[in-house]
Biotite code that builds the C-alpha atoms (Angstrom):
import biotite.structure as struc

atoms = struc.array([
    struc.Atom([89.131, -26.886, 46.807], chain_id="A", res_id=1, res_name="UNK", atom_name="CA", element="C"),
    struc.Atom([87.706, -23.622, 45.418], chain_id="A", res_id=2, res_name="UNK", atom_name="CA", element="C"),
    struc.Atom([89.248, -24.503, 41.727], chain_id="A", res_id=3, res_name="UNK", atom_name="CA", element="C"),
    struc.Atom([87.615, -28.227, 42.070], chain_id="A", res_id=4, res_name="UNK", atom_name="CA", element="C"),
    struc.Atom([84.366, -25.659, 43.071], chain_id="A", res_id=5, res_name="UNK", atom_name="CA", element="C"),
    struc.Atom([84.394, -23.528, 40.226], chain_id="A", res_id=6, res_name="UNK", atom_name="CA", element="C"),
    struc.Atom([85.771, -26.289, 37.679], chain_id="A", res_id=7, res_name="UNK", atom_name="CA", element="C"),
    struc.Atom([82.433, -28.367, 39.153], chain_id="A", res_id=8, res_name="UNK", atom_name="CA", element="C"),
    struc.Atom([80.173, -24.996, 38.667], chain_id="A", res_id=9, res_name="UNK", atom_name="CA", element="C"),
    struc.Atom([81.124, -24.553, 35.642], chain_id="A", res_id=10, res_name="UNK", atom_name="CA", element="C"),
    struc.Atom([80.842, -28.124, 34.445], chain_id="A", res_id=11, res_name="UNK", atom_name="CA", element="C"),
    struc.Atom([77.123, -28.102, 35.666], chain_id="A", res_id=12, res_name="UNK", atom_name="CA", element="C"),
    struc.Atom([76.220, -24.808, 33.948], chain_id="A", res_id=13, res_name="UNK", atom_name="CA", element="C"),
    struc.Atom([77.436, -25.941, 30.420], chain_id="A", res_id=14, res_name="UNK", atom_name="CA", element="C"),
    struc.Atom([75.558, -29.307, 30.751], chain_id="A", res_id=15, res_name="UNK", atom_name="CA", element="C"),
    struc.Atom([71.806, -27.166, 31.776], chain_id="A", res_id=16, res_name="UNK", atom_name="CA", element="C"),
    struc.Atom([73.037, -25.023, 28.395], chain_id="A", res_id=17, res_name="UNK", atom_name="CA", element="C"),
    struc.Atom([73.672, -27.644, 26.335], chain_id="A", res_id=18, res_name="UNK", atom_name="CA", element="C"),
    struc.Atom([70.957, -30.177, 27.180], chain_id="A", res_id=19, res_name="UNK", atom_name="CA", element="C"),
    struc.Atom([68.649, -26.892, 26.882], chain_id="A", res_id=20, res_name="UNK", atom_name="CA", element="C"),
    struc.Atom([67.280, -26.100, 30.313], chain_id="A", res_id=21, res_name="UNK", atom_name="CA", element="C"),
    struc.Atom([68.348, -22.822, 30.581], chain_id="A", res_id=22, res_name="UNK", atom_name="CA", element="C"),
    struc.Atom([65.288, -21.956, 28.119], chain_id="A", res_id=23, res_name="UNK", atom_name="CA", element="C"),
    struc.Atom([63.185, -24.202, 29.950], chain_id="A", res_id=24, res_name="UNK", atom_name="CA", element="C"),
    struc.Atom([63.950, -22.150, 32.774], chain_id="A", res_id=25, res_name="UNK", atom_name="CA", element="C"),
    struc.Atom([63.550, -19.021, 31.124], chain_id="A", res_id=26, res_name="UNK", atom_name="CA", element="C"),
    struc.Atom([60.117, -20.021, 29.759], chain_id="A", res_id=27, res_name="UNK", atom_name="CA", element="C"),
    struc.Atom([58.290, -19.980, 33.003], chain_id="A", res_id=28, res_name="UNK", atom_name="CA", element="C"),
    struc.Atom([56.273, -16.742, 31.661], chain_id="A", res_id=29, res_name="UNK", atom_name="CA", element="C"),
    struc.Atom([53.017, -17.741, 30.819], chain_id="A", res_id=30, res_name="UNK", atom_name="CA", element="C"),
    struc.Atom([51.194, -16.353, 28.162], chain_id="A", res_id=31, res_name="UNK", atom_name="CA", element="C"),
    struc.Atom([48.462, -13.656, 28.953], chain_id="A", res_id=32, res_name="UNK", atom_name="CA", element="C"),
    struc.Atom([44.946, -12.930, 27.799], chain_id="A", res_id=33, res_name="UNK", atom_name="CA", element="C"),
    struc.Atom([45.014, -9.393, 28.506], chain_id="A", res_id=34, res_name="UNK", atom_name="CA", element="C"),
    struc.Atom([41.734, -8.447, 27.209], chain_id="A", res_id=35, res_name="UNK", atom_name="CA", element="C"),
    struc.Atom([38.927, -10.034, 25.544], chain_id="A", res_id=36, res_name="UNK", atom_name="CA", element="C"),
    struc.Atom([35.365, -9.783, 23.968], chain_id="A", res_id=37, res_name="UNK", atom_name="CA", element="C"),
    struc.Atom([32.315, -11.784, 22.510], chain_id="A", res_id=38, res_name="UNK", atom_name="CA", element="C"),
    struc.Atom([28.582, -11.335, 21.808], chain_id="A", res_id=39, res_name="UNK", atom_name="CA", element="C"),
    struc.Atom([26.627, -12.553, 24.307], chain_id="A", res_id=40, res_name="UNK", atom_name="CA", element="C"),
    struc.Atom([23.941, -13.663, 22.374], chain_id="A", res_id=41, res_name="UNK", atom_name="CA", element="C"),
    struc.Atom([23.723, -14.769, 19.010], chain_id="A", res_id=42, res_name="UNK", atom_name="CA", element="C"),
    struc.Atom([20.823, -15.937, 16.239], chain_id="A", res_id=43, res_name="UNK", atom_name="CA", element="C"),
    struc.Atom([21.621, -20.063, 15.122], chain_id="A", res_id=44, res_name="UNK", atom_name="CA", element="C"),
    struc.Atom([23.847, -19.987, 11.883], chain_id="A", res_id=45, res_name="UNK", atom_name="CA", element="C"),
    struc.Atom([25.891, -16.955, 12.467], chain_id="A", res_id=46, res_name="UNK", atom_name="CA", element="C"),
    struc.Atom([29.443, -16.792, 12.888], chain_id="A", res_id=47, res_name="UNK", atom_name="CA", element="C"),
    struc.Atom([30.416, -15.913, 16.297], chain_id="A", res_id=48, res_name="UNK", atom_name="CA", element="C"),
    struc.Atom([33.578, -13.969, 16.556], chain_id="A", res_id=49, res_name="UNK", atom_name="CA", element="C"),
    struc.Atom([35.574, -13.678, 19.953], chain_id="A", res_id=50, res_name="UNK", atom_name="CA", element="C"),
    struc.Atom([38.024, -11.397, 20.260], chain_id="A", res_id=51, res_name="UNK", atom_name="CA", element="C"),
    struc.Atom([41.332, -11.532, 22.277], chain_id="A", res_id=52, res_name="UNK", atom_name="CA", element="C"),
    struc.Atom([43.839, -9.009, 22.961], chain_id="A", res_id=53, res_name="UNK", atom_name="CA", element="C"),
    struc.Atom([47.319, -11.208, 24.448], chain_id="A", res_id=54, res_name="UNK", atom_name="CA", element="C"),
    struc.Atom([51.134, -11.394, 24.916], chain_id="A", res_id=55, res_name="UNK", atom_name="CA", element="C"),
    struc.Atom([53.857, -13.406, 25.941], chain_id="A", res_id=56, res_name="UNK", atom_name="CA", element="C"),
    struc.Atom([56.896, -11.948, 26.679], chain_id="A", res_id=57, res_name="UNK", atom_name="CA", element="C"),
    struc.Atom([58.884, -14.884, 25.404], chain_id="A", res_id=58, res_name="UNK", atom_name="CA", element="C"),
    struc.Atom([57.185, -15.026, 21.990], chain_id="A", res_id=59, res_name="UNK", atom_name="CA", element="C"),
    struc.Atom([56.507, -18.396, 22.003], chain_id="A", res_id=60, res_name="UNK", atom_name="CA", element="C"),
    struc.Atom([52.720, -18.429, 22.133], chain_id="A", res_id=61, res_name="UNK", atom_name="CA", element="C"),
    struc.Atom([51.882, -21.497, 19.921], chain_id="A", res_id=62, res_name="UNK", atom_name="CA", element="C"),
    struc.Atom([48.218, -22.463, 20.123], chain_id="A", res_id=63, res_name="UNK", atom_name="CA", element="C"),
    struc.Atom([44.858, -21.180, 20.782], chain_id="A", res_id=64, res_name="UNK", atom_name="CA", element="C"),
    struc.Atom([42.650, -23.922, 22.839], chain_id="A", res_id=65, res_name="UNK", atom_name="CA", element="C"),
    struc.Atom([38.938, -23.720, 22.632], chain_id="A", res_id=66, res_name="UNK", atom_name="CA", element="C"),
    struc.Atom([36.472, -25.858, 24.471], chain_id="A", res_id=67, res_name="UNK", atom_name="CA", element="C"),
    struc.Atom([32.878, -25.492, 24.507], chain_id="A", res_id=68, res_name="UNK", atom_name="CA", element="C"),
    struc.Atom([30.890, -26.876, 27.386], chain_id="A", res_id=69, res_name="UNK", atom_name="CA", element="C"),
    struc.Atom([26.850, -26.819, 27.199], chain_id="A", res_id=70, res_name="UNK", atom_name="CA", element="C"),
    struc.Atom([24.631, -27.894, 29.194], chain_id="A", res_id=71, res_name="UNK", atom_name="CA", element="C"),
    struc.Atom([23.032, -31.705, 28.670], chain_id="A", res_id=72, res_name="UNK", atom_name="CA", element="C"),
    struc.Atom([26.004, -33.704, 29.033], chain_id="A", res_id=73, res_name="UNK", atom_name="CA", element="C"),
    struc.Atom([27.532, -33.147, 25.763], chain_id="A", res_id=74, res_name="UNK", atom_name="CA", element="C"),
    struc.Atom([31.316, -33.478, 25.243], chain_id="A", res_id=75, res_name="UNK", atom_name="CA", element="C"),
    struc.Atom([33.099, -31.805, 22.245], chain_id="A", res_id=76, res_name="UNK", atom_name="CA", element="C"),
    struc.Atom([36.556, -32.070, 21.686], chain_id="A", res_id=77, res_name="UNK", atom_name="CA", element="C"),
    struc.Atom([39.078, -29.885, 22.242], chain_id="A", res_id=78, res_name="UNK", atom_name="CA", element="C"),
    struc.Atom([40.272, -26.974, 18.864], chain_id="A", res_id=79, res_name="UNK", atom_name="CA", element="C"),
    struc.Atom([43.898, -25.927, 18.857], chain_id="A", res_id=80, res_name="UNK", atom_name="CA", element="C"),
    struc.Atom([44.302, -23.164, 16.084], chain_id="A", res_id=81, res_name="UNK", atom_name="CA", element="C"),
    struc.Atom([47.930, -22.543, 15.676], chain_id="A", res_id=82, res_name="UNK", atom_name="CA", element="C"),
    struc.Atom([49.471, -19.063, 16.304], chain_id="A", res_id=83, res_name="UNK", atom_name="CA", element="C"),
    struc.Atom([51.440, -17.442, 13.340], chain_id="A", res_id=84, res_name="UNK", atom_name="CA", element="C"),
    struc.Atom([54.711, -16.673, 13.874], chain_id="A", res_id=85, res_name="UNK", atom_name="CA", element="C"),
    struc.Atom([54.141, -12.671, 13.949], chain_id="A", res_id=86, res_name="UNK", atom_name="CA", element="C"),
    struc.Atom([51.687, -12.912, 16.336], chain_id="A", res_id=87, res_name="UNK", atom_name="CA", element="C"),
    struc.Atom([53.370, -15.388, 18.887], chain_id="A", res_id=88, res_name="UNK", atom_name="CA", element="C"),
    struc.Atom([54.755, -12.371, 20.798], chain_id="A", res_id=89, res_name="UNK", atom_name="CA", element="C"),
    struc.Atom([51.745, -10.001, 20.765], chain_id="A", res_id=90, res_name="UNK", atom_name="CA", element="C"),
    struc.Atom([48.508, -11.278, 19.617], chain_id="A", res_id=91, res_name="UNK", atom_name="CA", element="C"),
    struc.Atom([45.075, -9.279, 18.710], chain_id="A", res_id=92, res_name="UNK", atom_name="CA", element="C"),
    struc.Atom([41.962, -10.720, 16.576], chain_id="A", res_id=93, res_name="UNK", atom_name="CA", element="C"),
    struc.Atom([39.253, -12.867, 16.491], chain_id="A", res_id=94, res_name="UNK", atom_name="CA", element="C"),
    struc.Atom([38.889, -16.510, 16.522], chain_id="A", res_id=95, res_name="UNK", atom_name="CA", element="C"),
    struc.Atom([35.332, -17.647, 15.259], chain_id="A", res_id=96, res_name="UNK", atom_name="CA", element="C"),
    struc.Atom([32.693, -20.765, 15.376], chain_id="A", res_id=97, res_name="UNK", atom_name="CA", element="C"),
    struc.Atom([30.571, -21.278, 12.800], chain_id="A", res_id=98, res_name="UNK", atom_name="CA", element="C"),
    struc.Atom([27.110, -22.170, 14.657], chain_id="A", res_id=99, res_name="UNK", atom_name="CA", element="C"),
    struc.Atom([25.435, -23.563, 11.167], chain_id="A", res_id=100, res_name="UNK", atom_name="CA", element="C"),
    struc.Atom([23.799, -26.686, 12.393], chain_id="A", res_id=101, res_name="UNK", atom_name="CA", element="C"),
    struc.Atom([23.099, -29.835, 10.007], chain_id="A", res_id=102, res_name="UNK", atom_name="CA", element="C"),
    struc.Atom([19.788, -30.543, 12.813], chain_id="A", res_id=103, res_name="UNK", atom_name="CA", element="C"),
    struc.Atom([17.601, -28.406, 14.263], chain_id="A", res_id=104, res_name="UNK", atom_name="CA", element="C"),
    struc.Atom([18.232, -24.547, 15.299], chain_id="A", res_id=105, res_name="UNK", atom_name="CA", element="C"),
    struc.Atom([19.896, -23.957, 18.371], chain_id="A", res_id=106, res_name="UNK", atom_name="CA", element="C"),
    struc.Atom([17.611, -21.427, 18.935], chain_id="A", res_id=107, res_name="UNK", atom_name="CA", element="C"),
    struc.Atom([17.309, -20.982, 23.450], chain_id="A", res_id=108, res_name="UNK", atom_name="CA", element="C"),
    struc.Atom([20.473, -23.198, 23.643], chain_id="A", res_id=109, res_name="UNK", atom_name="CA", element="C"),
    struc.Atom([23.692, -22.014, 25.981], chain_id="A", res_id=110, res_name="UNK", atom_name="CA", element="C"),
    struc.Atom([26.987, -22.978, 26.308], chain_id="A", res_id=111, res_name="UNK", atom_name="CA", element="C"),
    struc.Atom([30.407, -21.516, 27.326], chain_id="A", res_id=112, res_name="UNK", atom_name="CA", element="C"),
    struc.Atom([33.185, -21.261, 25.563], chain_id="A", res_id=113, res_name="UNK", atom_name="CA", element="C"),
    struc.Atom([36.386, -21.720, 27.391], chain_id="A", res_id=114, res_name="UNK", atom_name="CA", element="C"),
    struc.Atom([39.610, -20.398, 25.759], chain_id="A", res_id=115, res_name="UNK", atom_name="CA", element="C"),
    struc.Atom([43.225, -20.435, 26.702], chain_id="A", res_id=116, res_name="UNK", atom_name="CA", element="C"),
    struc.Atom([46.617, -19.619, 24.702], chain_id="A", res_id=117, res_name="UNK", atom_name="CA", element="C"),
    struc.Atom([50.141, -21.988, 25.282], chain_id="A", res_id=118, res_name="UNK", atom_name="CA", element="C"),
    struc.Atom([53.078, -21.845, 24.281], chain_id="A", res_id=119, res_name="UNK", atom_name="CA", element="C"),
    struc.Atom([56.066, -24.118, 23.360], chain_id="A", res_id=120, res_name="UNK", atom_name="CA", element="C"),
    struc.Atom([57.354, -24.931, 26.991], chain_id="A", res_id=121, res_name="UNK", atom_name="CA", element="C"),
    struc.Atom([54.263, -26.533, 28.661], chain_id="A", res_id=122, res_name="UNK", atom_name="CA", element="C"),
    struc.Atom([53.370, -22.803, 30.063], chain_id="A", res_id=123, res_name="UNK", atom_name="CA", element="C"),
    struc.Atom([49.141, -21.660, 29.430], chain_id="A", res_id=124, res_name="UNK", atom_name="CA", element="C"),
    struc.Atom([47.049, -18.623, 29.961], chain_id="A", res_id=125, res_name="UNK", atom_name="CA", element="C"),
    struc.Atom([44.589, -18.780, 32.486], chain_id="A", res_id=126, res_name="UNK", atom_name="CA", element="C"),
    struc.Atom([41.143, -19.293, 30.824], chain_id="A", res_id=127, res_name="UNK", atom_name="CA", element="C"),
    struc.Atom([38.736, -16.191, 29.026], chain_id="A", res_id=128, res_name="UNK", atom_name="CA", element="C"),
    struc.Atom([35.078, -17.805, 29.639], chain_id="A", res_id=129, res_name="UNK", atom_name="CA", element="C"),
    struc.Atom([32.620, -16.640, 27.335], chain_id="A", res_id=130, res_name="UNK", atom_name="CA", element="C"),
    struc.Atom([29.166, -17.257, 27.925], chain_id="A", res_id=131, res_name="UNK", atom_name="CA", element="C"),
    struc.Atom([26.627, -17.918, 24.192], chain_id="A", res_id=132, res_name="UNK", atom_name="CA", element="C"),
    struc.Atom([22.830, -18.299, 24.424], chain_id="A", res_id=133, res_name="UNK", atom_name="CA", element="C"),
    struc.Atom([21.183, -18.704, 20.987], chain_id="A", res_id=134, res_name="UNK", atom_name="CA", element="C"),
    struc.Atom([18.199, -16.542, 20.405], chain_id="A", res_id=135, res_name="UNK", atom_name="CA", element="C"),
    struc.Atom([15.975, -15.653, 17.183], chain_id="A", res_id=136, res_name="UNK", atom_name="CA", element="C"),
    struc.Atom([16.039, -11.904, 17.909], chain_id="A", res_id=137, res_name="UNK", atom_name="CA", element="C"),
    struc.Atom([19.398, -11.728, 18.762], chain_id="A", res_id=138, res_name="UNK", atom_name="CA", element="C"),
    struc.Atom([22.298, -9.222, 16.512], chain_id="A", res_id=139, res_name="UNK", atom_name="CA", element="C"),
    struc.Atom([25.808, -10.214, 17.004], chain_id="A", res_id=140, res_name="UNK", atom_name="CA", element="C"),
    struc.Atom([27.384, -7.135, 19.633], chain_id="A", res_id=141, res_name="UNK", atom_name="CA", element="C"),
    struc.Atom([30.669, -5.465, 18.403], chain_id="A", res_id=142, res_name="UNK", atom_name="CA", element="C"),
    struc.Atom([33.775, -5.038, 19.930], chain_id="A", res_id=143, res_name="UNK", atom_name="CA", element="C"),
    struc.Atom([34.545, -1.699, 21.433], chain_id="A", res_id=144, res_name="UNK", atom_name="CA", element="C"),
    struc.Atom([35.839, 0.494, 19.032], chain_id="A", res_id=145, res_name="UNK", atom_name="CA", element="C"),
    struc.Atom([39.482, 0.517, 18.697], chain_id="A", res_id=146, res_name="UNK", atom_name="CA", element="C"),
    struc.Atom([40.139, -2.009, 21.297], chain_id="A", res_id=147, res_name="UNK", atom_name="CA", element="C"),
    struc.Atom([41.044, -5.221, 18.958], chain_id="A", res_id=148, res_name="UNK", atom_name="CA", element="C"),
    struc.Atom([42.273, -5.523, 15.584], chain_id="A", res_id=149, res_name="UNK", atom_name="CA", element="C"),
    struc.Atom([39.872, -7.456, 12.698], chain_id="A", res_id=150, res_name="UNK", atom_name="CA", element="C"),
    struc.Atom([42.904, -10.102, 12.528], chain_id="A", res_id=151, res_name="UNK", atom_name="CA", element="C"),
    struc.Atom([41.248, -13.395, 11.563], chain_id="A", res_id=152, res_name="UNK", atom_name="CA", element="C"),
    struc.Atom([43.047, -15.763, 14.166], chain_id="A", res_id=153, res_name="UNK", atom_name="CA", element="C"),
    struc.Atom([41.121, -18.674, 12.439], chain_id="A", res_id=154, res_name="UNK", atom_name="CA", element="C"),
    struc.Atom([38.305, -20.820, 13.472], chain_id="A", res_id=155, res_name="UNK", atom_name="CA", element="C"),
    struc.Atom([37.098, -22.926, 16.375], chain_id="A", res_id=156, res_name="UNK", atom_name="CA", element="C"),
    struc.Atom([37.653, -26.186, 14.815], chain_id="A", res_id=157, res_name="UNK", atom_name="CA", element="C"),
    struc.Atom([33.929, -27.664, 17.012], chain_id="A", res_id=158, res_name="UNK", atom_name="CA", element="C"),
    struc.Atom([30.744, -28.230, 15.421], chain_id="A", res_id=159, res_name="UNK", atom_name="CA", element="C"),
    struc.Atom([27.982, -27.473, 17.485], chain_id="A", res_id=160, res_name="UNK", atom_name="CA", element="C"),
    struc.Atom([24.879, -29.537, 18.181], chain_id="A", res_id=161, res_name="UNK", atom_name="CA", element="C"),
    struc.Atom([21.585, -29.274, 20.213], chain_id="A", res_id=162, res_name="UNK", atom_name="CA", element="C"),
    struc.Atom([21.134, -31.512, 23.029], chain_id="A", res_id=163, res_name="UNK", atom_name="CA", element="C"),
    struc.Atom([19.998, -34.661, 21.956], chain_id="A", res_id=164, res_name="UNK", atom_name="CA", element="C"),
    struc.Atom([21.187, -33.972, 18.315], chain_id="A", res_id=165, res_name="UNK", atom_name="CA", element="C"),
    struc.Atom([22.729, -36.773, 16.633], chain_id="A", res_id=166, res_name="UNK", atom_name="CA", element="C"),
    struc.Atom([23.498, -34.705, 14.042], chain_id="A", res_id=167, res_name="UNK", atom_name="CA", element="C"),
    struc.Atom([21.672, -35.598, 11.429], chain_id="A", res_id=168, res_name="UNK", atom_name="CA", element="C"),
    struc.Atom([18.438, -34.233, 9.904], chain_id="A", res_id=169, res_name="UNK", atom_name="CA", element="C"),
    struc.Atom([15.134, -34.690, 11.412], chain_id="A", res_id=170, res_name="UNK", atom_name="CA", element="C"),
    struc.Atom([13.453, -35.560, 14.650], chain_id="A", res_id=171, res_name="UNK", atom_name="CA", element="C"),
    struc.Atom([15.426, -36.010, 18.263], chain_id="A", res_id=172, res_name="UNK", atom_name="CA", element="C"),
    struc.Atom([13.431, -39.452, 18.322], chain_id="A", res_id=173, res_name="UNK", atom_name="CA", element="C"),
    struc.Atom([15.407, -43.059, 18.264], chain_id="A", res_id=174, res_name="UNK", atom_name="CA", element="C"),
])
């Protein structure tokens, strides 16, 4: 009984190892924003950089996920900027969105932007929010000295648009 027991045990084990589930098992680290960063305010047309400090002990961080939601009903898609493959284990940089509207300024417009890192196996960070308001007096803050690297990450694949923009030129009128 104890040989059919181990002969069984051992049967089991080689099938999870070769039909891969032992890393799926292994994998059940998430990755983690462990610090991040981003101007609060901003003037329309400048680059907005947000910084993130993260890690995954597994290495297998994959994607950056960016959503912006603003006020007015508006729905952007979602921007997945792929991870490098040095960085997948311990990441630190900026991703950016380019607020250069083809309509009017977005001068006294909010929005959040809500960011979160996955990897390979299914696993994600839990979110960084970072709030935006658009203002004509506003200067771009910088990231504490020291803190993050100036790693471009790459860009926040979203166009923004004022609320009732159709994105075109011109009046908000039908």
């Amino acid at each position: 009984m104890k040989k059919f027991l181990v002969v069984l045990m051992a049967l089991f084990l080689s099938t999870w190892t070769v039909l891969g589930l032992s890393s799926l098992a292994n994998s059940s680290t998430a990755p983690t924003i462990t610090q991040s960063f981003a101007s609060k305010e901003i003037r329309s047309g400048d680059t907005w950089k947000i910084y993130i400090n993260a890690s995954d002990p597994s290495g297998r961080m994959k994607y950056i996920y960016a959503e912006i939601q603003q006020p007015g009903g508006l729905a952007y898609p979602i921007s997945m900027t792929r991870i490098k493959p040095e960085n997948r284990k311990d990441l630190s940089g900026y991703i950016y969105l380019n607020t250069l509207t083809a309509g009017k300024p977005m001068d006294f417009i909010t929005l959040k932007l809500v960011v979160h890192l996955g990897d390979g196996a299914g696993n994600f960070s839990e979110p960084a929010i970072f709030p935006l308001e658009f203002s004509t007096r506003s200067v771009q803050s910088s990231p504490p000295a020291g803190v993050f690297k100036e790693n471009d990450l790459g860009p926040v694949m979203i166009q923004v648009k004022p609320v009732g923009d159709d994105g075109q030129s011109g009046s908000f009128e039908e």
